[in-house]
C-alpha positions as semicolon CSV with decimal commas, in nm:
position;residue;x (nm);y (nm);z (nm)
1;X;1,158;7,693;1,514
2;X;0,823;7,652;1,582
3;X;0,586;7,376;1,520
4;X;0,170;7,431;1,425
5;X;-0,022;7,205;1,648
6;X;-0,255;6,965;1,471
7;X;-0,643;7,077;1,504
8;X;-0,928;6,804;1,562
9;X;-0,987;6,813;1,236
10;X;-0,704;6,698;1,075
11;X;-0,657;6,438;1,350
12;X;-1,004;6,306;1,254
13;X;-0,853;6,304;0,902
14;X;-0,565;6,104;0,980
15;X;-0,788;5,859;1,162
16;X;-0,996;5,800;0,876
17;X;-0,758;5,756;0,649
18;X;-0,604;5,488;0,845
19;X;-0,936;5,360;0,889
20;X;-0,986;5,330;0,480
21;X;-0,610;5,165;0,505
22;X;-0,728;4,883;0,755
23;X;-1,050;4,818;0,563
24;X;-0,864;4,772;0,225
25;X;-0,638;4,548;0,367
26;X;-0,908;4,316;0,522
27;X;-1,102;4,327;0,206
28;X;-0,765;4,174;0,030
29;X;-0,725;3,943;0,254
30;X;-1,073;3,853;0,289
31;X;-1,025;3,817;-0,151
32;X;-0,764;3,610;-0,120
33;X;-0,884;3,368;0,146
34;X;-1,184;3,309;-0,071
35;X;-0,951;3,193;-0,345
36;X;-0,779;2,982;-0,163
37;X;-1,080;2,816;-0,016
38;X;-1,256;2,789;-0,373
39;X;-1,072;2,441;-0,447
40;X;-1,254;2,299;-0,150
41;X;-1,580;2,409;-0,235
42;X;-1,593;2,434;-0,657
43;X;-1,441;2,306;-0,941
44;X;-1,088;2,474;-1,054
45;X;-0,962;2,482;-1,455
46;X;-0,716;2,211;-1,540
47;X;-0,452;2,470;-1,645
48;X;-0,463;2,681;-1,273
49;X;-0,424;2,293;-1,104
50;X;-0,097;2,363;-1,054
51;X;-0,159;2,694;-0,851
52;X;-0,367;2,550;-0,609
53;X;-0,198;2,558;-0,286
54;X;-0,400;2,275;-0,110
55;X;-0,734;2,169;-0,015
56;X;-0,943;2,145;0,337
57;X;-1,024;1,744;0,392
58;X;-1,228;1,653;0,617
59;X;-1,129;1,391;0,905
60;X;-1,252;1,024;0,913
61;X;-1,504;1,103;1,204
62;X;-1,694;1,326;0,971
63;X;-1,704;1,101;0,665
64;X;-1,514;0,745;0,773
65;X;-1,204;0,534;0,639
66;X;-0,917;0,392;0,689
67;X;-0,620;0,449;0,926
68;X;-0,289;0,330;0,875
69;X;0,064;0,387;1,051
70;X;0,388;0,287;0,937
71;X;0,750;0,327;1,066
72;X;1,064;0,276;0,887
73;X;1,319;0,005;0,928
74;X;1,664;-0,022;0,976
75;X;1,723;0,368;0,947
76;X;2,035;0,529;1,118
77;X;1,915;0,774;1,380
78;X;2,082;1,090;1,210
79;X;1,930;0,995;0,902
80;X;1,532;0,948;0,998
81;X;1,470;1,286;0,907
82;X;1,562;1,290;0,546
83;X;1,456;0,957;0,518
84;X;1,057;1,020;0,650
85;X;1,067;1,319;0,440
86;X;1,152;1,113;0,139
87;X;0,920;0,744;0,242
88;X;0,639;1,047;0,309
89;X;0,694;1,210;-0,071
90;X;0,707;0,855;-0,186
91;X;0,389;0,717;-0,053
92;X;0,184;1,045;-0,118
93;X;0,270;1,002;-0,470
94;X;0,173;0,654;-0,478
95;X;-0,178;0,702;-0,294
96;X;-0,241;1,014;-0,573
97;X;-0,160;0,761;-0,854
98;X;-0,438;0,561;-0,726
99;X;-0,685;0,830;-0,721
100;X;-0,898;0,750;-0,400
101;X;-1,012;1,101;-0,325
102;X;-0,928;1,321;-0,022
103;X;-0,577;1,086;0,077
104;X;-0,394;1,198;0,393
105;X;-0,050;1,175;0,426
106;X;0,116;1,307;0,745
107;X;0,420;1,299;0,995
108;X;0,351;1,211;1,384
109;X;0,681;1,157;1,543
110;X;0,922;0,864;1,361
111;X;0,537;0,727;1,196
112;X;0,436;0,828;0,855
113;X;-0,013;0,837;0,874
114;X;-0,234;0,807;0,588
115;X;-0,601;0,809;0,639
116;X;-0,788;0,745;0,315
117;X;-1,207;0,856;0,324
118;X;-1,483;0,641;0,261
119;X;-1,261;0,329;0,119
120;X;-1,373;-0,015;0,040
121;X;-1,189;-0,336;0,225
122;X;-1,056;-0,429;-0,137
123;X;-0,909;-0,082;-0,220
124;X;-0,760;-0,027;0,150
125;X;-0,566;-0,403;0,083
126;X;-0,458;-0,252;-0,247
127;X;-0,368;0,067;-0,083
128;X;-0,188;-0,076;0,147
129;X;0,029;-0,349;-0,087
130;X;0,120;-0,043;-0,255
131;X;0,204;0,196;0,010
132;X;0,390;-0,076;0,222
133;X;0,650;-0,215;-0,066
134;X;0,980;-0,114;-0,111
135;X;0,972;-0,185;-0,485
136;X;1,301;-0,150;-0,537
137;X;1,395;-0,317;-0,939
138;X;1,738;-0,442;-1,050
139;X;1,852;-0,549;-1,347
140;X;2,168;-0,774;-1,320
141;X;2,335;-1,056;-1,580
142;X;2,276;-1,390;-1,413
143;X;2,590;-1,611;-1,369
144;X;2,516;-1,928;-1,478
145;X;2,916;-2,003;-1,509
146;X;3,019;-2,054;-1,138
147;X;2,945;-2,363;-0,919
148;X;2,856;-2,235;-0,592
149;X;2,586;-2,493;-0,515
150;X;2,720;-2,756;-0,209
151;X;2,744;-3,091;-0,254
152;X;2,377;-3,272;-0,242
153;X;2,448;-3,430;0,066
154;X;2,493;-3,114;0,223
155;X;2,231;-2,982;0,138
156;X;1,870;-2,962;0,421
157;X;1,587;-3,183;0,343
158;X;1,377;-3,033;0,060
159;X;1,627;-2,852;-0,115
160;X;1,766;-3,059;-0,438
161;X;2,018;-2,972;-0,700
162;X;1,896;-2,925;-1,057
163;X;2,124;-2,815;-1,369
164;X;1,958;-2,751;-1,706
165;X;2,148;-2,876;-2,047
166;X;2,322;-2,651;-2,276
167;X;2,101;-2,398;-2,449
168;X;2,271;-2,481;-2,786
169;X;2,337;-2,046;-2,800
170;X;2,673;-1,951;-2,940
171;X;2,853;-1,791;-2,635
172;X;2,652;-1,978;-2,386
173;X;2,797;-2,171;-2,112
174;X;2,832;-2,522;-2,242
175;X;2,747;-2,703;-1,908
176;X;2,514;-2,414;-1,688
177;X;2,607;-2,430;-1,336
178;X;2,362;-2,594;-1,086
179;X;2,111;-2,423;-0,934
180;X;1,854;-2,486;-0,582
181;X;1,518;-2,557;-0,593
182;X;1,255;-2,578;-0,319
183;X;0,925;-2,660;-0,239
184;X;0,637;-2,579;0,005
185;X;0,498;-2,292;0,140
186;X;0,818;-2,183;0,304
187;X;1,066;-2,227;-0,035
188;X;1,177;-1,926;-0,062
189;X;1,217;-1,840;0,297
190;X;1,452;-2,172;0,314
191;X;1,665;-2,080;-0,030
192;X;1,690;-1,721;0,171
193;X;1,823;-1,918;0,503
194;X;2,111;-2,103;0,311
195;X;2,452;-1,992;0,392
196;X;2,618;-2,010;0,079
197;X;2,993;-1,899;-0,002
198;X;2,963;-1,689;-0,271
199;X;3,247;-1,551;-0,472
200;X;3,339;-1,148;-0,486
201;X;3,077;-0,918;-0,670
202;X;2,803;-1,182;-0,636
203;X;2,478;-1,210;-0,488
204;X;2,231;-1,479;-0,434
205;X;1,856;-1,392;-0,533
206;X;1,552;-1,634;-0,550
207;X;1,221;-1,625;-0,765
208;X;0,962;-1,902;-0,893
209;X;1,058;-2,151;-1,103
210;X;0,864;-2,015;-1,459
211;X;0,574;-2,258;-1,568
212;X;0,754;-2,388;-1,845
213;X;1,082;-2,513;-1,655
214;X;0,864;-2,705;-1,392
215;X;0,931;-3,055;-1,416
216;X;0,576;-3,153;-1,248
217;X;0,447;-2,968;-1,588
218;X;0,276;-2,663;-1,347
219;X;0,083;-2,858;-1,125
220;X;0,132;-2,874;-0,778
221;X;0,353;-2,626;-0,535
222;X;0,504;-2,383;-0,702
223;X;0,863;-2,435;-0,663
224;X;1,138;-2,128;-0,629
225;X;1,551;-2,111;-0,691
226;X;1,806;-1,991;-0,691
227;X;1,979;-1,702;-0,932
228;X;2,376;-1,600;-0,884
229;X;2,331;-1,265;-1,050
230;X;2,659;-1,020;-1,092
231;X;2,626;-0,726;-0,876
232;X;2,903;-0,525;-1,152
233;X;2,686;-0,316;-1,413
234;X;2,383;-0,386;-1,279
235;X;2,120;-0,137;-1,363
236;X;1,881;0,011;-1,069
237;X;1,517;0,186;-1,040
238;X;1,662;0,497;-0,958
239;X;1,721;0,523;-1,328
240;X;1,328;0,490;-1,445
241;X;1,217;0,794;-1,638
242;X;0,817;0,660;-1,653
243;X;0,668;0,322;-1,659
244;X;0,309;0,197;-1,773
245;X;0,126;-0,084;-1,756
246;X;0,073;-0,240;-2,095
247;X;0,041;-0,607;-2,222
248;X;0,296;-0,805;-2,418
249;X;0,288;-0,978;-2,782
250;X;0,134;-1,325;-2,578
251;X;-0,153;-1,053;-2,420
252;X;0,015;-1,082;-2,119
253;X;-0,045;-0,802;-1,863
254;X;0,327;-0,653;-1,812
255;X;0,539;-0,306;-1,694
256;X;0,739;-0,124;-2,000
257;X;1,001;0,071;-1,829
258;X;1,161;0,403;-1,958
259;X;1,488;0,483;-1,832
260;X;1,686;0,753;-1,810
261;X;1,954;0,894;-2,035
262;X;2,270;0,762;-1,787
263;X;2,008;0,436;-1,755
264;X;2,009;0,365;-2,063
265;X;2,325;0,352;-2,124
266;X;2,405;0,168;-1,905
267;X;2,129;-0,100;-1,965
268;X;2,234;-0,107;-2,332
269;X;2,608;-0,193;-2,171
270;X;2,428;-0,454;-1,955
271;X;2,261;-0,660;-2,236
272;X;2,552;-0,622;-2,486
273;X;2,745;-0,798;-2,185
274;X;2,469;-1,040;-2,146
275;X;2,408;-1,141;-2,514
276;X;2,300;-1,550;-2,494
277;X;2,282;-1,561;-2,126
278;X;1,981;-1,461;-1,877
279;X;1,891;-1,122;-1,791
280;X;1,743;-1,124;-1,394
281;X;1,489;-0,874;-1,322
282;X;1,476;-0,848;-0,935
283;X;1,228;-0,683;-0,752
284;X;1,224;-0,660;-0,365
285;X;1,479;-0,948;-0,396
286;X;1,317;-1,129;-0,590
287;X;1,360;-1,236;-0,954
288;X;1,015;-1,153;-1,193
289;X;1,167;-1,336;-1,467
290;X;1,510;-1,386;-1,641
291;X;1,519;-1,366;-2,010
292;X;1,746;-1,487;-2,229
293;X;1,935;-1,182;-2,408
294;X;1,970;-1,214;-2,765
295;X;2,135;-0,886;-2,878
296;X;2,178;-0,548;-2,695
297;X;1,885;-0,353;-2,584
298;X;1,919;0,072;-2,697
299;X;1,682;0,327;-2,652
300;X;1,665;0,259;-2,238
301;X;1,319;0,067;-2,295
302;X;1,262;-0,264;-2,101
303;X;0,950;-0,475;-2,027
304;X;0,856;-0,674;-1,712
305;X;0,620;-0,960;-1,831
306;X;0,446;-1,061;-1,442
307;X;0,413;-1,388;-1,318
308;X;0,031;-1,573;-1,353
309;X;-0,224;-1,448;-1,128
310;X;-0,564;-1,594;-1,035
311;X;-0,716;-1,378;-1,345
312;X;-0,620;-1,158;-1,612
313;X;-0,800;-0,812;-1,452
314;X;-0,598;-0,890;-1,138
315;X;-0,314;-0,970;-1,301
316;X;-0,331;-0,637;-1,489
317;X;-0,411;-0,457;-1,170
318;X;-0,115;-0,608;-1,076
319;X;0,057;-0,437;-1,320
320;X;-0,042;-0,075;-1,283
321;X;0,022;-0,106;-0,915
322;X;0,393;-0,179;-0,998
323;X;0,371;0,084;-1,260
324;X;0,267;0,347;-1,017
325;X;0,529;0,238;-0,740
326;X;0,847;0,248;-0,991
327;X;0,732;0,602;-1,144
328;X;0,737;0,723;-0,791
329;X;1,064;0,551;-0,682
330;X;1,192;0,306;-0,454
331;X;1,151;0,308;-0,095
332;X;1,459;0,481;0,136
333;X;1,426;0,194;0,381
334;X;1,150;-0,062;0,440
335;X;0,790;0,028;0,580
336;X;0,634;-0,141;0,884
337;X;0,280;-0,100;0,923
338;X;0,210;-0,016;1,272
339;X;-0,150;0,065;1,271
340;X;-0,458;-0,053;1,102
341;X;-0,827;0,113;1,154
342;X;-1,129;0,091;0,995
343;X;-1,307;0,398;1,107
344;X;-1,719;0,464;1,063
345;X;-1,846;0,817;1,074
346;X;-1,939;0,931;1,371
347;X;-2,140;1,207;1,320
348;X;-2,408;1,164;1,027
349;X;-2,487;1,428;0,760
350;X;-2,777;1,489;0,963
351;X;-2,548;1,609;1,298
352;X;-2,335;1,826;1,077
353;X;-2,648;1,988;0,933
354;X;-2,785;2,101;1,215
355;X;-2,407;2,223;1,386
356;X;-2,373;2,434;1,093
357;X;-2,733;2,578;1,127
358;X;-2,687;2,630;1,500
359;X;-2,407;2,803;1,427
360;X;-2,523;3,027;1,147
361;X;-2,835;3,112;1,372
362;X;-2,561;3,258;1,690
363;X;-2,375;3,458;1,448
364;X;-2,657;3,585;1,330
365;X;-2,825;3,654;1,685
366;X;-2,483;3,803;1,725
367;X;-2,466;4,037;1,439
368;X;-2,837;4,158;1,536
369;X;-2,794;4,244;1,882
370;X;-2,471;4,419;1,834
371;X;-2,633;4,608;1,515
372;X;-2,930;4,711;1,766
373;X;-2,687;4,840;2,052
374;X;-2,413;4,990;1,785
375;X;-2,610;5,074;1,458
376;X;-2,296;5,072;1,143
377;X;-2,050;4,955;1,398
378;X;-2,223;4,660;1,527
379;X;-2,265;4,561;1,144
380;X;-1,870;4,563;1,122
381;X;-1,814;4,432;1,441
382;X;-2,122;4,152;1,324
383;X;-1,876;4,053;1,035
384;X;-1,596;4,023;1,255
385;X;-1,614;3,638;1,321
386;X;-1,739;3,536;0,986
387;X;-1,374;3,698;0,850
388;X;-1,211;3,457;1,104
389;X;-1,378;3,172;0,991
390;X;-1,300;3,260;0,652
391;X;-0,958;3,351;0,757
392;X;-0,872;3,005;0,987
393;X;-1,005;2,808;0,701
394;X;-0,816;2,997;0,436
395;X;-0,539;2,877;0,663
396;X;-0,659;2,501;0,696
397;X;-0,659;2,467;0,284
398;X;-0,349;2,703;0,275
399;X;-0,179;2,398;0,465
400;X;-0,412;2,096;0,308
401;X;-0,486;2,038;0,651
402;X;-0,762;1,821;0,772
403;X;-1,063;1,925;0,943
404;X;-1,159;1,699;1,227
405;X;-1,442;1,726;1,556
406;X;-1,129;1,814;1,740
407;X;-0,989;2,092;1,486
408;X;-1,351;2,195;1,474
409;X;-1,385;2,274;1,821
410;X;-1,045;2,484;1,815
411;X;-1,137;2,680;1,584
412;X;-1,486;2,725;1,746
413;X;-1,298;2,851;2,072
414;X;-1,099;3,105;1,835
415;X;-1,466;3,227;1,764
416;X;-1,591;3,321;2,042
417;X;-1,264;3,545;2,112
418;X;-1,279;3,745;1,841
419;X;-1,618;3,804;1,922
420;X;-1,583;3,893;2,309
421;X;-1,235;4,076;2,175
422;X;-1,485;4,300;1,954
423;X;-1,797;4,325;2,153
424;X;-1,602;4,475;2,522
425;X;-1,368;4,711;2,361
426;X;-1,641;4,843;2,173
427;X;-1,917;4,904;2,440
428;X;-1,580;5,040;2,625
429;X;-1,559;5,292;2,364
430;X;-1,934;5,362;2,290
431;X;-2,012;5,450;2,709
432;X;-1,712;5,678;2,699
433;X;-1,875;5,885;2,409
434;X;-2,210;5,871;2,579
435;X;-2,121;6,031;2,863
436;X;-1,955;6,336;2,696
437;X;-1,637;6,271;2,607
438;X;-1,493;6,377;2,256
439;X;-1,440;6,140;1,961
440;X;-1,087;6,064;2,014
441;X;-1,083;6,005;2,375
442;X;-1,416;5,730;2,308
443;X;-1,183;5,548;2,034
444;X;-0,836;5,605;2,281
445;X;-1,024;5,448;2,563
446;X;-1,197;5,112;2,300
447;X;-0,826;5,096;2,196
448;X;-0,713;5,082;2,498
449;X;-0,872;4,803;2,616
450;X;-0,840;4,595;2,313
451;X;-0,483;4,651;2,358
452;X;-0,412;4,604;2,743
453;X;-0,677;4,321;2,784
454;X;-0,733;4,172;2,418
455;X;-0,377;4,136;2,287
456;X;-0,241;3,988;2,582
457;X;-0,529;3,720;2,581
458;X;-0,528;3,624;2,189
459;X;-0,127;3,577;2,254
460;X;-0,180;3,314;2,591
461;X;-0,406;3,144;2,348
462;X;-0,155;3,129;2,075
463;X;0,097;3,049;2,317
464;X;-0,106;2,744;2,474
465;X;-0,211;2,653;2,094
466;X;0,146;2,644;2,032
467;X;0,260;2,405;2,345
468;X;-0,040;2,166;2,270
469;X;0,053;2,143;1,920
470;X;0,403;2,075;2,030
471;X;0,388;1,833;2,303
472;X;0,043;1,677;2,206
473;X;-0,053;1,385;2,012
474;X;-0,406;1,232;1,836
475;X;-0,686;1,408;1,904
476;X;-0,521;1,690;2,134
477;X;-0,294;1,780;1,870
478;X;-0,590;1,837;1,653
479;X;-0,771;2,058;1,900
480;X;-0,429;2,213;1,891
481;X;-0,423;2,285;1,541
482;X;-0,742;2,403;1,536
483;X;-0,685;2,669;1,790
484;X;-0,366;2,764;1,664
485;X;-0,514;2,885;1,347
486;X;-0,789;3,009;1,493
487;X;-0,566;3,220;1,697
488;X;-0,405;3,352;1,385
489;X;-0,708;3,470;1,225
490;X;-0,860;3,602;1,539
491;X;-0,596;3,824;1,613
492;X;-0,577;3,905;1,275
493;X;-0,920;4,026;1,308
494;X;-0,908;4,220;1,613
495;X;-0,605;4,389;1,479
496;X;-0,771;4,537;1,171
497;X;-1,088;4,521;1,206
498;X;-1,234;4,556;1,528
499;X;-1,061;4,883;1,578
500;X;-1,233;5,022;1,250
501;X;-1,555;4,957;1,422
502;X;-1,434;5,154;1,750
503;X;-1,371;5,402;1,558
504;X;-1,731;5,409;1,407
505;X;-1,897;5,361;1,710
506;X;-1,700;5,707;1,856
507;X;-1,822;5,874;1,566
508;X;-2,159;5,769;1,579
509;X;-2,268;5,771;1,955
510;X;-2,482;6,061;2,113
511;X;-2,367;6,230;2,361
512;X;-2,600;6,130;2,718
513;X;-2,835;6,407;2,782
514;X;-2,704;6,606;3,062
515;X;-2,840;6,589;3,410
């Protein structure tokens, strides 16, 4: 058998169809990297929200904010993963609720970060109450049958005794058990303190004594007690369906809860059990209010009436707050805040302005000289490092990653590889042609060296990138980052691009005269 050998023409045919190959991926790619970057930049249809896969933000040194670090409490160590992954889910869905803008919520280590841009002292405290409380609700029947209060004389200085009479309710205990009540700015860390002995299946919570019940008639300290609430049948957050902030038939700013279809149930069995005795709804441990039931609650619906606040807008701020932390959930475990900056911007609008124009004005200086030495092929080789800019930050809003000074300057070192990767291998390739030899050996020889020196430098980069990423922390890791996706979309580049304009630059060179 024998086998036709393949002329020069047909090998120049082959060439350029793999050339049109390249360029039609890169176009794609450069396609689809603008439509991932167009949420950054431009405004995106309500219905095609959904699609978006993130957005670029840019770091507090660019535009300023607040910094914030938390750790969790009292988590198991094979269980901090899951839990982190569920506190993070948690408090990015409560910072979105709030809508403050570009919110960051991130991982480092064991610490959950959020930075929030350009946020006022009052909205960083609300932030912050929000982000940093458990919010976990209960709703339990209060036993107001069994004495478990001590005699008085046993009893710390502070702490008294105090029974209320019958309510007069059919069913109702005839004689309510006692009760604790303290005063003073540490009450409720004193009821907490008590060592009680409490029967099975029962808890001891505290909350303020309501307004009405006060025997000073609401002047003074506010006092708190006790509550000896059944932990049987009690009803828990992890249940709510929604939950709104609304205000009740006195105009008071309250919660109305929505449970689920197993909550409901269950609630419905709660109150029917509860019918002429109080209701406690605890949150964080603490009782909001307890209602007296009258008949059984269906339908899963429940409203939290708040206590009094300084003023009706705060108290109804109040309540959206809580609204927004029990439609996101409860907290796994509790959050410790760690960390607390208030960050200005370090580098005005007028410092950016002129970066970006500085920067514009090289890769244009770049794009003309290699256009001068290279004709068509310096043109492609000229677009080279605007496709990995578009590229790296096609991969920064890909990830809703946030663009610092750091991540800036990573990505500025992935710049000038791609264009020293594209600039050697193509005067390689263009002096080989010059001095007389044929098309293929000019783009063998450009390929070549993009191969034997290029691709083992863009991988040590990516390789470094990687380690730094890996091992760094703060502002390291977000040079890392930066060069790590630079990387990417430099090599990228030089992969499918560069060699189209080797190629071109074969093709297009004279031959030096001869001598």
């Amino acid at each position: 058998m024998s086998t036709r050998p393949v002329d020069r023409t047909e090998r120049s045919g082959l060439a350029g169809c793999w050339m049109l190959i390249r360029a039609a991926v890169v176009g794609g790619l450069a396609l689809g990297s603008a439509c991932v970057l167009w949420p950054t930049i431009g405004p995106v249809p309500e219905p095609l929200e959904r699609l978006v896969p993130g957005r670029i933000a840019l770091g507090l040194d660019f535009v300023g904010g607040v910094h914030l670090g938390y750790s969790l409490e009292g988590v198991p160590p094979e269980e901090t993963d899951q839990a982190l992954e569920q506190a993070i889910d948690i408090v990015r869905r409560r910072v979105d609720a709030l809508d403050l803008g570009d919110v960051v919520v991130v991982r480092r280590g064991d610490q959950i970060l959020v930075e929030m841009q350009g946020t006022s002292v009052e909205t960083m405290q609300r932030a912050r109450s929000l982000i940093g409380a458990q919010h976990s609700l209960v709703f339990a029947r209060v036993d107001e049958e069994t004495e478990i209060v001590p005699a008085p004389t046993a009893l710390p200085a502070g702490i008294e005794v105090r029974r209320d009479g019958p309510t007069g309710d059919p069913g109702a205990p005839e004689r309510p058990a006692g009760y604790l009540v303290a005063r003073g700015p540490d009450a409720r860390r004193r009821l907490e303190g008590l060592a009680l002995v409490l029967p099975a299946g029962r808890a001891i919570v505290v909350g303020e004594v309501p307004e009405h019940e006060r025997q000073d008639g609401g002047g003074g300290e506010v006092p708190w007690r006790t509550y000896l609430v059944v932990r049987e049948g009690s009803v828990g957050g992890e249940h709510i369906d929604d939950a709104s902030a609304t205000v009740d038939q006195m105009g008071s700013p309250s919660v109305m809860v929505q449970l689920d279809r197993e909550g409901a149930a269950a609630f419905e069995q709660l109150t029917r059990e509860s019918v002429h005795r109080r209701l406690a709804i605890v949150l964080d441990g603490v009782v909001l209010s307890a209602p007296m039931v009258q008949m059984p609650i269906g339908g899963g619906r429940a409203q939290i009436t708040l206590g009094a606040s300084t003023s009706s807008a705060e108290q109804y701020r109040e309540a959206e707050d809580l609204a927004i932390a029990l439609r996101s959930g409860s907290l796994p475990h509790p959050l410790r805040l760690d960390e607390e900056w208030v960050i200005e911007p370090v580098y005005d609008a007028s410092v950016v302005a002129a970066t970006l124009a500085a920067v514009a004005l090289l890769l244009l200086a770049f794009v003309v000289v290699m256009t001068v030495r290279h004709g068509i092929a310096g043109i492609v080789v000229g677009a080279g490092p605007i496709l990995c800019i578009l590229l790296a930050f096609a991969l920064l809003a890909w990830l809703d990653a946030v663009l610092s000074s750091f991540s800036a300057a990573g990505l500025a070192a992935a710049l000038v590889l791609t264009a020293l990767s594209a600039a050697v291998p193509l005067e390689v390739s263009r002096l080989r042609s010059r001095s007389g030899a044929d098309h293929g050996s000019a783009r063998r020889a450009g390929a070549r060296v993009l191969l034997l020196a290029g691709a083992p430098v863009h991988l040590a980069m990516l390789v470094a990138a990687s380690m730094l990423f890996a091992l760094g922390h703060g502002l390291l890791r977000g040079f890392a980052a930066g060069l790590l996706l630079g990387s990417v979309a430099a090599g990228t580049v030089a992969l499918l691009w560069t060699s189209i304009a080797i190629g071109l630059t074969s093709r297009a060179a004279p031959p030096a005269a001869p001598t």
